[in-house]
Structures are given as structure tokens and as C-alpha cells.
N, C-alpha and C positions, 0 to 999 in steps of 0.2 A: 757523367753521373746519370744513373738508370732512377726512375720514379715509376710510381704508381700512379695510372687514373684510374677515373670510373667510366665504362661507356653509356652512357644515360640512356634511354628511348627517348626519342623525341615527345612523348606526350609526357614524359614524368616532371614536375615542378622544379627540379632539380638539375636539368638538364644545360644548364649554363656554368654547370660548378662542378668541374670533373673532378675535384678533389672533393668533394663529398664522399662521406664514407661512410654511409649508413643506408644506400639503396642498393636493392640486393639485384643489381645489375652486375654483368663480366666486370673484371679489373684486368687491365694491361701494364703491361709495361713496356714503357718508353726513353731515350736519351742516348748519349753517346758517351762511349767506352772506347778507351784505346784507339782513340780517331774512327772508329764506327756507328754509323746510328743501328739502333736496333728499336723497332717497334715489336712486341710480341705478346699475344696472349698468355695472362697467368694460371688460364684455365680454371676459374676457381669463383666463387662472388663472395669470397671473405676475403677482405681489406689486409688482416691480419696476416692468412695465406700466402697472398699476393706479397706482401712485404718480403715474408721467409723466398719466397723464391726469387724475388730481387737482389736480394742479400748472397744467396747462391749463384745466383747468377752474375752480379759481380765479380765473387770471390773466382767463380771458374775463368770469366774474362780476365781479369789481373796476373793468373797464376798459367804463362800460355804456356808453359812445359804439360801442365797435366791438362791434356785434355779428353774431354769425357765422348762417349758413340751419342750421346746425346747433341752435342755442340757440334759433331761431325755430321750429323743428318739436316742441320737446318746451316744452309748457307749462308745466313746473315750473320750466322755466330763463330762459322767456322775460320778458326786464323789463317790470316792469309798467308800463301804458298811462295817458298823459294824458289819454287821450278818454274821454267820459263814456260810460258801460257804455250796451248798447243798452236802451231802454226795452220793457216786454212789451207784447205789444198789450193791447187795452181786452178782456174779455170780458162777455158779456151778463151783466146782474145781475136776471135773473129767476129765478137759481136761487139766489141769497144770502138768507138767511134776516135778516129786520133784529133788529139788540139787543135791543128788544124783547121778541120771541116765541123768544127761547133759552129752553130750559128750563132753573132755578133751579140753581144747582149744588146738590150733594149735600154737606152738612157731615156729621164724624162725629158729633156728637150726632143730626143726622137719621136714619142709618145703623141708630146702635145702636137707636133709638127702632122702626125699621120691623123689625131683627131680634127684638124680644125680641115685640114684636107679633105676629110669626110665630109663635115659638117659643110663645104664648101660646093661637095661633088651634090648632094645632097639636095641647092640650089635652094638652102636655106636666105631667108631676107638679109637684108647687109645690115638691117640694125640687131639682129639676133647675131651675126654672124662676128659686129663689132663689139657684142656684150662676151663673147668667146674669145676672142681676142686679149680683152682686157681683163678677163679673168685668169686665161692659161699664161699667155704672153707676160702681162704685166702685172700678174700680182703671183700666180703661181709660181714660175718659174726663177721670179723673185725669190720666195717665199723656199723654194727648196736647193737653192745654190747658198742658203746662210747654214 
């Protein structure tokens, strides 16, 4: 189902009430049709306007035998195609790296394991060093294996 709003300016009083229909701000229209959304300008800052080409614009959505060079210029309107999408071309695979030779991903056990080692190399104090401990070790770690 396609509606009308108003796009308000930001300084206008009205501007939290897009169905307001008496500031002579754009009107849009917006909602979804035939499983498509469609946001589009009515072009217009009559309410009235805005409605008639709502109404058109449904009527052309519903009716997908006839369609208009209008609907066909704007992609969001255009029915979609039976033809199989166009295929990419092939590109060289001398620069794809094979499965193999990825590097391992990083677990958080890994993570916390290479920061406390830092914080270790570091030759941080062993009471800061056991406030890191208790944080990654026993609470974090905890915390991200639930």
C-alpha cells in the first residue's frame, strides 16, 4: 500500500507530523507494492496532487502487463525481469589466495592469550598484571564462551 507524506524542513512547527497536509513543503510517496518498496517524489506540494499520482501509481503497479516508458526509466518501479541476470566476466585467479594459506582466524582465547603476554613482556607489576588476569581470564572469557 503506497501513502503520501510531507517532507517538513526541520525549522517548520509541523515537522514531526508528516501527514500534515497544509505546509506547502514536497510530498512523497512511499510503501510497498507487489513486494516492492518504493520511496519517490510526487513532485508537487499539493497534497491533493500527490494523492492523484499515488492512485496512478498504484494503478500502473497492479496492472504489470501495461507498462508505461515512465516506470521503465526509474528502477525501483521497473517489474522485475525473467531474464537471467547478466553473468560477471571470469577474472584472473592469480591474485586469489587459495584456503589453504589464509591465515588462521584469531579466537578470543587466542587474543586474550597474546595480550596478557604483552602486558607481561611489558614487565608490567604482578598486581596490575593479576588485575588482567582476572579480568580477561576469569571474567571475560567466561563472559564470551556463554
Amino acid at each position: 500500500m503506497l501513502s503520501v507524506y510531507t517532507r517538513h524542513h526541520p525549522s517548520c512547527k509541523n515537522a514531526g507530523d508528516k501527514t500534515w497536509r497544509r505546509c506547502n513543503f514536497s510530498k512523497w510517496i512511499w510503501g510497498s507494492q507487489n513486494g516492492q518498496f518504493i520511496r519517490q517524489s510526487a513532485k508537487t506540494h499539493s497534497w491533493e496532487a500527490a494523492e492523484e499520482h499515488r492512485r496512478q501509481l498504484t494503478e500502473e503497479l497492479t496492472q504489470p502487463s501495461r507498462t508505461t516508458p515512465k516506470m521503465l526509466s526509474n528502477p525501483v518501479l521497473a517489474a522485475p525481469s525473467t531474464a537471467q541476470p547478466p553473468v560477471a566476466p571470469r577474472l584472473p585467479t592469480e591474485g586469489i589466495i587459495p584456503v589453504q594459506h589464509r591465515k588462521p582466524r584469531v579466537t578470543v582465547e587466542n587474543a586474550v592469550d597474546a595480550y596478557l603476554a604483552d602486558a607481561r613482556s611489558r614487565e608490567l607489576k604482578s598486581s596490575t598484571l593479576s588485575k588482567l588476569e582476572t579480568i580477561f581470564r576469569k571474567q571475560f572469557l567466561v563472559w564470551s564462551r556463554i
